[in-house]
PAMAR-994486 format. One record per residue (C-alpha): x, y, z. Coordinates in pm, whole numbers, plus 50000, padded with zeros to 5 digits. Layout:
N
XYZ ...
% end
This chain:
967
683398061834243 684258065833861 682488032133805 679018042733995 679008079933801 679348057233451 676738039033573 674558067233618 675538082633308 674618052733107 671528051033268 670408087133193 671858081432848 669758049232815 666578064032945 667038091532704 667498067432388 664218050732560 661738085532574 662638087532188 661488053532137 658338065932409 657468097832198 657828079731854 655138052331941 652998081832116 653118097831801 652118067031557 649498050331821 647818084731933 648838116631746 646668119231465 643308131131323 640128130731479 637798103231374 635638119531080 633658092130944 630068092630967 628438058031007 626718037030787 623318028630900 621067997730775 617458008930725 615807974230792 617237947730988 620367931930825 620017894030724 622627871930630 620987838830447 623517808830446 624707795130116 624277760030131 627627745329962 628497712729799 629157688130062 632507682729926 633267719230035 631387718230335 633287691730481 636367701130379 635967737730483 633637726330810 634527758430988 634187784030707 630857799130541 629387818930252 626367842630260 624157866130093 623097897430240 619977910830266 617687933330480 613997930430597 611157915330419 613577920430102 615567893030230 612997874230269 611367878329932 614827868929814 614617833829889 618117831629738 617037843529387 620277859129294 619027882928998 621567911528999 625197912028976 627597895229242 630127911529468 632057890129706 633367904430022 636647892430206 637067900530595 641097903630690 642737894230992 640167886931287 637367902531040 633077889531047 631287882530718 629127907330882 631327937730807 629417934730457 626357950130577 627527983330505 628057979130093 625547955930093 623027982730282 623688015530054 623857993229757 620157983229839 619068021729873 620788033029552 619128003429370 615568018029499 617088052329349 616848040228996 613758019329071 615967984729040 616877988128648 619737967328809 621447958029181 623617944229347 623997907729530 626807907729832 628297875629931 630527871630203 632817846430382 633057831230714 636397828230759 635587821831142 637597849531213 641387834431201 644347855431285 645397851330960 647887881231002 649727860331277 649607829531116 650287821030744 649687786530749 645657789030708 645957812630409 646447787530115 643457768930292 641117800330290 642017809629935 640937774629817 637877776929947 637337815029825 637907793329499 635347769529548 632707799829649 633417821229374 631917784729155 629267784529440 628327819229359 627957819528969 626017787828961 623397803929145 622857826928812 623007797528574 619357801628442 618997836928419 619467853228091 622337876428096 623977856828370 627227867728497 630957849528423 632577871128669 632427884529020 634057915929202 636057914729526 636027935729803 638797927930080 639277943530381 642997938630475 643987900830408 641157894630229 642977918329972 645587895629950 643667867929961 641857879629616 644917880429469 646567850829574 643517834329376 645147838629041 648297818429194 646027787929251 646697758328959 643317751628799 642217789028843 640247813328575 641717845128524 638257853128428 636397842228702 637497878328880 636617911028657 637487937828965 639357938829279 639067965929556 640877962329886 640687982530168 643687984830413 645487956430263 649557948930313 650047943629991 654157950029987 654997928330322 652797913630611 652667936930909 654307910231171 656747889330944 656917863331237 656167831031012 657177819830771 654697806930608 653287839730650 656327851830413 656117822430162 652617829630073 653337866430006 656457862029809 654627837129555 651637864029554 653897894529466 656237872029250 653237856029036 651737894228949 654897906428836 655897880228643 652187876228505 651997910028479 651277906428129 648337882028169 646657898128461 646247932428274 642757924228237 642207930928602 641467956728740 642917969029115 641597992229354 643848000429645 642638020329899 644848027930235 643758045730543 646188072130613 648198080430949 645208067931141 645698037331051 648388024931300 648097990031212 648317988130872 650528020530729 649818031830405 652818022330190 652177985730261 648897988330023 650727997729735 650467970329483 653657956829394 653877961229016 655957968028694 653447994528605 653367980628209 649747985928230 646818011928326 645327983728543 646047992228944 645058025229125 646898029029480 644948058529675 644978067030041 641738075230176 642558117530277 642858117729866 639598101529802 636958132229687 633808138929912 635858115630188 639348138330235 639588119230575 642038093130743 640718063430866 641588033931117 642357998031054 638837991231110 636648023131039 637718019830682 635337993030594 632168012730764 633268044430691 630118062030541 631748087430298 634188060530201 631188032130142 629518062329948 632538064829684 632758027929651 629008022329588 628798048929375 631858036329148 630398003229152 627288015728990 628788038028764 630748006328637 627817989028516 627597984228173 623707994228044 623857967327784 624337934827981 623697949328376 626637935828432 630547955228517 631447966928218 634617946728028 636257981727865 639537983828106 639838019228044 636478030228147 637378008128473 640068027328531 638558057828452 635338057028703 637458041628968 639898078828939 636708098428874 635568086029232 638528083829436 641018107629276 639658135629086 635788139629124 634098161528837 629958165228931 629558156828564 631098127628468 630178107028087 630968077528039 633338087527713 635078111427914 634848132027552 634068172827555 630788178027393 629438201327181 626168221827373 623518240827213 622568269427442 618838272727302 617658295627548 616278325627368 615808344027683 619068338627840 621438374927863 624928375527762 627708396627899 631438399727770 633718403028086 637058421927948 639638419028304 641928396928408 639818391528746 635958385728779 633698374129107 630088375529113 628128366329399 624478362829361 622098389229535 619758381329820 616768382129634 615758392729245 612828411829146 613798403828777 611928371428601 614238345628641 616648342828333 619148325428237 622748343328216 626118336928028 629468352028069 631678355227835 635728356527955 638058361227601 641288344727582 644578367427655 646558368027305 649898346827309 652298376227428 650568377627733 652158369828043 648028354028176 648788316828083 646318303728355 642288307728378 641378297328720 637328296428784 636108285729103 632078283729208 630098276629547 626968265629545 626128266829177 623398240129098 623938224528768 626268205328704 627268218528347 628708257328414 631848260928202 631958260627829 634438271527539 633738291527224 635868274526894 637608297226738 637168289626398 633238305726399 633868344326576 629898338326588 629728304926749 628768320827069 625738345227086 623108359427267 621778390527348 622408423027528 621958421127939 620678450828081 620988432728457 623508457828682 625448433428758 628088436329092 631698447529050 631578441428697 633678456028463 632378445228103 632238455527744 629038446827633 627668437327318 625028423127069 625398387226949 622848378026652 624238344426552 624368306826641 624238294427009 626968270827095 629698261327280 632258231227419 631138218127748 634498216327979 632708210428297 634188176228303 637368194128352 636518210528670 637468194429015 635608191929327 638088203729645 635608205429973 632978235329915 634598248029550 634088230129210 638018243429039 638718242528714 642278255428643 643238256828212 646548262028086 645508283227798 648118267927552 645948237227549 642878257527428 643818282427175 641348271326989 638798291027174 638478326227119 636098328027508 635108306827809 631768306927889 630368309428296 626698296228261 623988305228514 621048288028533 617218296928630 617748273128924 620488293229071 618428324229068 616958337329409 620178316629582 623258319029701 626208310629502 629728326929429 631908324729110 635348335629086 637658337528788 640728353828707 643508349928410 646898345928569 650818336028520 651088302128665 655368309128726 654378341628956 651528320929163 654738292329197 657118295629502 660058275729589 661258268729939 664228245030132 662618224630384 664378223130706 667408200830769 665978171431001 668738183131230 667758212231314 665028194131553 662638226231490 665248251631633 665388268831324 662438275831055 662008287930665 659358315830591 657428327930288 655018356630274 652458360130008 651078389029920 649188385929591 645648390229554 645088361529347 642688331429440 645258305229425 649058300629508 651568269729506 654678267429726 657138236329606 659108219829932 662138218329789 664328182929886 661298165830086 661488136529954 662268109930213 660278091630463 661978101930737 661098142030715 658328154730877 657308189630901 655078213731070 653498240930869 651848275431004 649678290330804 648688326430888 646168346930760 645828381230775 642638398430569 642058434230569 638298430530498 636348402030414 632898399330237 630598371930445 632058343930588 635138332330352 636558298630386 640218289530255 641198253830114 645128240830141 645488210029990 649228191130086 650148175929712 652268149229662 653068141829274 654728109329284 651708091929444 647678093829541 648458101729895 647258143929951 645338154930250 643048186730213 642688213930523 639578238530516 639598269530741 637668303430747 639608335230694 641188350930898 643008321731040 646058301031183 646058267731062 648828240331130 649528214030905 651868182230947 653488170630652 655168136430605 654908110630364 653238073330311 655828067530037 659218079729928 660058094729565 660908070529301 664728073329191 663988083028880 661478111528980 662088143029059 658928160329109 658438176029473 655378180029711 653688210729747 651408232329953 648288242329756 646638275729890 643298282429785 642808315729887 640758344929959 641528378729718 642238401230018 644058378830275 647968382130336 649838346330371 652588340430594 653818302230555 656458289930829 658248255030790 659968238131036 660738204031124 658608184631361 660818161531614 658078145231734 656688134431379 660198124031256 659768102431588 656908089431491 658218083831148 660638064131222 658868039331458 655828039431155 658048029730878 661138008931135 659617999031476 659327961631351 662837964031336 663387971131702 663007934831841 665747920831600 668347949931741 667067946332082 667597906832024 670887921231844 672307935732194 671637905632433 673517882532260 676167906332247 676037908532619 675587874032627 678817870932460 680537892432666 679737877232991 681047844832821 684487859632711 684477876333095 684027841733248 686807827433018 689327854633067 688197861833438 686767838433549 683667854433648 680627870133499 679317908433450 675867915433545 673687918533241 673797955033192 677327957233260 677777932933004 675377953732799 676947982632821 680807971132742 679567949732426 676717969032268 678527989732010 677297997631680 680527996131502 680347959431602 677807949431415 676257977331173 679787978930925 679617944430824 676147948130690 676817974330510 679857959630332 677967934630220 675187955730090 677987974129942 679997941629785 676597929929655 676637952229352 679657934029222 678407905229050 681637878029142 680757890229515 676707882429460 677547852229262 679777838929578 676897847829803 674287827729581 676727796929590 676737803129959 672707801229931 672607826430135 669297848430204 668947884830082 670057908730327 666707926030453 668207957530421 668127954830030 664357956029969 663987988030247 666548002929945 664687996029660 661818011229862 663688044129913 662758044830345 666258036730435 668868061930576 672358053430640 672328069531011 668878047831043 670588015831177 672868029631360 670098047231564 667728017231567 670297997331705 670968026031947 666788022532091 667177983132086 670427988732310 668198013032524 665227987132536 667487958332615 668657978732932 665837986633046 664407953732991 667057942433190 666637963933483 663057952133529 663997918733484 666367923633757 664297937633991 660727915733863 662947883133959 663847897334293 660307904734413 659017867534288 661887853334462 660607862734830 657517847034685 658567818234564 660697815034932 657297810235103 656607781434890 660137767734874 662747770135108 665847782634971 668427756134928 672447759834902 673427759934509 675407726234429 678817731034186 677777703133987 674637685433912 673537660133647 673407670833328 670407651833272 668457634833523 665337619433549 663317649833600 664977669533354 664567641833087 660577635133205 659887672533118 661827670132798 659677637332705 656627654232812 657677688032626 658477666932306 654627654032319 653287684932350 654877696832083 653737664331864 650517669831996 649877703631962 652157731331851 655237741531942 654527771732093 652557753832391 655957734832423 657567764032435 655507784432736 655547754332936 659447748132913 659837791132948 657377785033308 659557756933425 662667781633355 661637809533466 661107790833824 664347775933816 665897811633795 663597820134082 664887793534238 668437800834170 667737843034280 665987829834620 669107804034674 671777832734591 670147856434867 670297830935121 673837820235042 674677859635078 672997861935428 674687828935580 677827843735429 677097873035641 676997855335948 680767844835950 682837863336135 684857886735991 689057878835923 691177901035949 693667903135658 697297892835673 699587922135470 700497910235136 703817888735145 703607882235497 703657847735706 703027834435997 705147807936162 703777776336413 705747769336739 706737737236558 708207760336253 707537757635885 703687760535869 702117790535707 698887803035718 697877829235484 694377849735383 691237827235490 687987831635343 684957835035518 683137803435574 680167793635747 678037762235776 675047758335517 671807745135702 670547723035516 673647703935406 676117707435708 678787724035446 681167744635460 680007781735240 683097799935125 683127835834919 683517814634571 680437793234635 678467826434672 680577839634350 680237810334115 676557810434257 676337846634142 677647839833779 675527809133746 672397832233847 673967859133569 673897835333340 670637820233373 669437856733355 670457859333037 669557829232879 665927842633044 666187871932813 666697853732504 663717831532593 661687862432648 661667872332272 661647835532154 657947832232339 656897864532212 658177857431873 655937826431905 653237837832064 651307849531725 651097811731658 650357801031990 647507829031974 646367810331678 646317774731754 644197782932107 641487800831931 640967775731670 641357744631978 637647734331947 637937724531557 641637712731553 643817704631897 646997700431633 648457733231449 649267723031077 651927733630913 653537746431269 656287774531239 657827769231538 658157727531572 661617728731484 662437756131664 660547742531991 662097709731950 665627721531967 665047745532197 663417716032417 666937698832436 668987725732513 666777734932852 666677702232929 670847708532949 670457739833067 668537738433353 670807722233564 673937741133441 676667760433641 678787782133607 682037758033691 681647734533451 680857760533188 684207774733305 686247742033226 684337737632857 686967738432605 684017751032353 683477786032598 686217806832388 684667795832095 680977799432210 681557834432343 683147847032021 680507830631751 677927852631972 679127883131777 678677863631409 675077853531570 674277889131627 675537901631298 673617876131122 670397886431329 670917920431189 671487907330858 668367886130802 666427888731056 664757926431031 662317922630771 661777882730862 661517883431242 660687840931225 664507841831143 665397854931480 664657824131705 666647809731498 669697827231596 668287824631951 668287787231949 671617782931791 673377801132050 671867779632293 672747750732107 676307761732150 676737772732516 674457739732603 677207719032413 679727738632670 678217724832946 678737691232785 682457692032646 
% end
């Protein structure tokens, strides 16, 4: 009775552990934003003219392509007459050289804009769509021939006159880290590249670290750029990432590994970008219209006027490509320099405006001759506590508005007396009779959703005596707003303790603002840590409102390019999420904050509290791949247990039984973290490098910052809770195909011992072995997994008919213990029989053990099932591969899992035919069961970030318990 209650109480306490795991992939996979990308639309038909390559190339490369786009009767004017300058596109993972069409198609239409003083030519590759994020052994192959196209592509300008030495790259998720693994090649230019953007690209770690190849190819990437740091500052790197929508790829893969010695990268998340302020999936990011719009328009602005070519000046690189996806000013020059403005107007009005706090909206209509107007806002002197000017427009068409008077002439800004009555004004008003100019600061302003900002700490212009608001002639008769006031930044600055994760939401932190001022900061004190996640109400409460009023909160994250903006009209109750792409460097200390943009008469009430369901979700985002390694982890310590059970025993536990004795975290997490621990000694690291042992994967997730010491513990926890499960459908999955396999089969009595290998056995293993040599080791694998997955049916359908002839016997009844029976004749003794009960199909005596060691044999071979479960889908990425790329190649080169496979071949070949009584009299079972726990720790160890590793571990225990059988 005691056992059946901790049976149910493990299962409740499993299925519990497996919800979490439920909710925190609901959360990642469906619990985001809405889709707000508008679509790019071509405006002629799109045509894609094939770039006919040396046949050198072309042979060599027979299933890739290169080609220019085009559109209409444009294209076919074109006849390949490259005249403009060239952009290369790279698809990722599974991507078309037709997901160009949308650069390639705006690029066109702004060209028309400036009536072609210079365009744009987009090339793209065919990489015939490989699964190049499953399989690393095509990507040295495809950056090769990106090599050879990039020679392709400049030849084409040879005989113009200002003909181009360099390309840009676009790359939409590998092809990002395809354009940089260029630089790694031998015989490559530097030069050859002058910008790179990439869109969605892994740049830290592939997504699915189940090759190695797949690893190899981005270790030499990331290790060439930092140790050629120095040599590759003259390119320039755009990395863009999509945000929480983008499930596949998360956003603090696409930050580009780096020193940071130079101004060269920019690492940006797409809800930063200005005009975009949106999160976008794995996909939508390369169509995305206001996305496409930024990138076009930085492309253009990059052109140097000289040569129509990008420009070479690094700084102004860096500059537009932060003017267009970090900071957007509607004015932007190309020195980035204040400049001095004339204001030559002689019929413009002037006004002095002597508070603290100004608005102006602009009447319906004027009766008055349209004039020009000026106001002028005079610094606060030093003692004042107003440290701040905050200005904020809507609406307001030029895109010069806000200037500053030098000090040094009291005349330098004039003009004359306005009679206008202006609104809510209160002024001092004066004559001006002198000179007419100012400082344009425009470029200083910021454009957040409907508002252009500008927001000056005043002890960085002393120098001006006034700031100047200028209204043009085109803004009269419309509608427009302007809204200024001095202020001290330290009283608009709150502080607040985020919630403790623990608290699971229970409990909340609150802060009411009641200022009247237009802006307000509140600092999240200690959120700093991937793992936090929080939901924030913001209430608004307005006494009265003029017109419709809109609010702007903008989530700010200092330490990285990664804010989100909210918009909402006033009053409201808006609810934001807040959790991070990226944790805080270690030696920053900066916080995020929440950014309220606000409306004069509003009262703000701000609740925090933490969000389960997003820590869930943050959890699986940043550790899910980790998950098969634990849940790997937990079988083979249940496999191990049933092992030491069947030595001590001398029978076996079910596999959740087994499960649930073995699978403790203090088994397995402690050791790890002694040797992360031991590691910073350096006779301990140099011991482990004379071992030539791997890194512990745990080490990098460190240096990262998005590890948690109660993070493995609960990880291995969920794998525990998915290896139960697993095992429960197993269980009952085998059942239900055994009464179907019985209709093709009849059930047969299991033997105690077969051959360890016969001829069948060894003609599969032959045949298995060719495969492999033929193919890829994968196929190898599925077949052998088919062939063992019927011999378990086999086994399940033969251990059900054992139990029902077993049945039939008729029951004994039990002699008392110590008792004997005598013969007539004397000194014979007859003591407890077992049932027993004639087989059918061999004539044989069936006895309880036959049905027990039949049992334990069946245990076992349902374990050894659940090891080659993750095996196959650990190699089904390469399997994937290699059948999608048949019709050009029926042999996978390089293969990652030939070795593997060919092991793993062997040992089922031993397998197959093993029972539990000879595995019983193996002198190597002791041994066997007790390295299981070593195997597991080691999985733990290495095998988390590099899940190839795994099958490794897999195979080896195999290896071992298929050696039982033999010794």
């Amino acid at each position: 009775m005691a056992g059946a209650r901790m049976r149910w109480l493990s299962a409740i306490l499993q299925g519990f552990l497996l919800a979490l795991v439920g909710l925190g992939i609901w959360d990642v996979l469906f619990v985001y934003e809405e889709n707000r990308c508008s679509m790019t639309y071509m405006f002629e038909y799109p045509e894609y003219i094939k770039i006919k390559l040396p046949y050198k190339v072309s042979s060599k490369y027979h299933n890739y392509g290169l080609y220019l786009y085009g559109e209409g009767e444009s294209a076919e004017a074109h006849n390949l007459k490259t005249t403009g300058i060239p952009v290369l596109f790279l698809p990722g993972n599974a991507g078309s050289y037709r997901q160009v069409r949308s650069l390639g198609s705006v690029a066109l239409r702004k060209a028309e804009n400036i009536h072609n003083k210079f365009h744009f030519d987009f090339f793209s590759i065919d990489f015939n769509e490989e699964l190049v994020a499953l399989y690393g052994g095509s990507l040295e192959k495809q950056t090769k021939f990106v090599h050879a196209c990039i020679k392709v592509i400049l030849k084409l300008y040879k005989d113009q006159k200002d003909a181009p030495c360099s390309v840009a790259i676009v790359g939409h998720s590998m092809g990002g880290i395809i354009a940089r693994a260029l630089f790694t090649l031998p015989n490559f230019k530097p030069t050859l590249i002058s910008l790179i953007i990439t869109q969605a690209t892994p740049h830290v770690a592939p997504v699915l670290p189940v090759d190695s190849y797949l690893i190899d190819f981005y270790n030499t990437v990331n290790n060439y750029w930092i140790l050629k740091e120095k040599d590759l500052r003259n390119i320039t790197v755009l990395s863009m990432g999509g945000g929480f929508r983008d499930y596949q790829v998360r956003s603090g893969l696409t930050i580009l590994p780096s020193l940071g010695l130079y101004n060269n990268t920019l690492n940006v998340v797409t809800s930063t970008v200005p005009r975009a302020w949106l999160s976008t999936d794995h996909l939508c990011i390369v169509w995305c219209k206001e996305l496409v719009l930024a990138t076009v328009r930085a492309f253009f602005d990059l052109v140097d006027h000289q040569t129509n070519q990008i420009t070479s000046d690094l700084e102004k690189r860096i500059s537009v490509l932060h003017h267009h996806f970090v900071n957007y000013s509607e004015k932007y020059s190309e020195d980035n320099l204040e400049s001095s403005v004339e204001f030559s107007d002689s019929s413009a009005t002037w006004s002095v405006i002597n508070t603290y706090s100004w608005t102006y909206s602009s009447p319906e209509f004027s009766a008055w001759e349209p004039k020009a107007a000026y106001f002028l806002l005079p610094l606060p002197s030093e003692g004042e506590p107003h440290n701040n000017l905050y200005c904020r427009t809507t609406n307001l068409e030029p895109s010069t508005w806000i200037y500053g008077c030098v000090k040094v002439d009291q005349s330098a800004c004039a003009g004359k007396w306005n009679p206008f009555p202006f609104y809510a004004l209160s002024h001092h008003l004066k004559y001006f009779t002198v000179s007419q100019e100012g400082i344009d600061l425009t470029g200083e302003a910021e454009l957040l959703k409907m508002y252009k900002i500008v927001n000056f700490n005043l002890d960085d212009y002393r120098s001006f005596s006034h700031f100047i608001i200028h209204i043009s002639k085109a803004n009269v008769n419309k509608r427009f707003n302007i809204e200024c006031e001095f202020l001290s930044a330290e009283s608009r600055m709150m502080t607040t303790q985020v919630t403790n994760i623990l608290s699971f939401g229970t409990s909340s932190n609150r802060v009411v603002i009641n200022s009247a001022g237009l802006i307000h900061k509140v600092k999240l004190q200690n959120f700093n840590q991937i793992y936090q996640a929080f939901k924030i109400h913001v209430r608004s409460n307005c006494q009265f409102t003029h017109g419709k009023t809109e609010d702007v909160y903008r989530f700010h994250v200092p330490w990285s390019h990664e804010d989100f903006v909210v918009t909402t009209s006033v009053p409201s109750s808006t609810v934001i999420f807040a959790k991070l792409h990226s944790a805080r460097p270690e030696n920053d200390s900066s916080v995020p904050e929440l950014q309220l943009h606000t409306a004069r008469s509003c009262q703000y009430e701000i609740t925090i509290r933490t969000s389960f369901l997003e820590v869930l979700g943050q959890l699986i985002r940043f550790h899910g791949i980790h998950l098969p390694t634990y849940v790997v982890v937990n079988i083979l310590l249940a496999f191990g247990r049933q092992l030491i059970h069947l030595y001590s025993e001398g029978h076996c536990l079910d596999f959740n039984s087994a499960l649930n004795a073995a699978s403790k975290p203090y088994k397995v997490i402690p050791f790890i973290n002694l040797a992360v621990f031991l590691l910073r000694y350096d006779w301990f690291k140099e011991t482990w490098s004379n071992l030539m042992l791997p890194e512990i994967d745990v080490l990098p997730s460190n240096k990262q910052g998005i590890t948690y010491p109660m993070i493995s513990i609960l990880l291995f926890l969920f794998g525990t809770a998915i290896a139960y499960w697993n095992g429960i459908f197993l269980h009952v999955l085998l059942r239900q195909l055994s009464f179907l396999w019985s209709i093709f089969q009849r059930p047969r009595v299991i033997q105690k011992e077969y051959k360890k290998l016969n001829f069948r056995s060894s003609s599969i293993m032959i045949f298995l072995l060719f495969i492999i040599w033929t193919t890829c080791g994968a196929a190898a694998l599925i077949l052998g997994y088919i062939l063992y997955l019927v011999k378990v049916l086999s086994l399940q359908a033969s251990v059900r008919t054992m139990k029902n002839i077993l049945n039939l016997a008729p029951k004994q009844e039990i002699i008392k213990k110590g008792a004997f029976a005598c013969s007539a004749k004397g000194g014979d003794k007859s003591g407890t029989k077992e049932p027993e009960q004639r087989s059918p199909d061999n004539n044989k005596l069936l006895s309880v053990s036959d049905v027990d060691d039949a049992v334990d044999t069946l245990q076992i071979h349902t374990t050894i099932l659940h090891l080659l479960n993750w095996v196959i889908l650990f190699s089904a990425p390469s399997f994937i591969y290699w059948f999608k790329n048949l019709r050009y190649s029926r042999r996978l080169d390089p293969d990652p899992c030939g070795s593997v496979a060919i092991i793993l071949v062997f040992s089922m070949g031993l397998l197959i035919n093993s029972h539990s009584t000879s595995v019983k009299r193996s002198k190597l079972l002791k041994h066997t069961a007790r390295l299981q726990l070593l195997l597991a720790i080691a999985a733990a160890a290495f095998g988390l970030e590099h899940l190839y590793r795994v099958p490794y571990f897999v195979t080896f225990s195999l290896v071992l318990y298929s050696l039982g059988c033999l010794v």
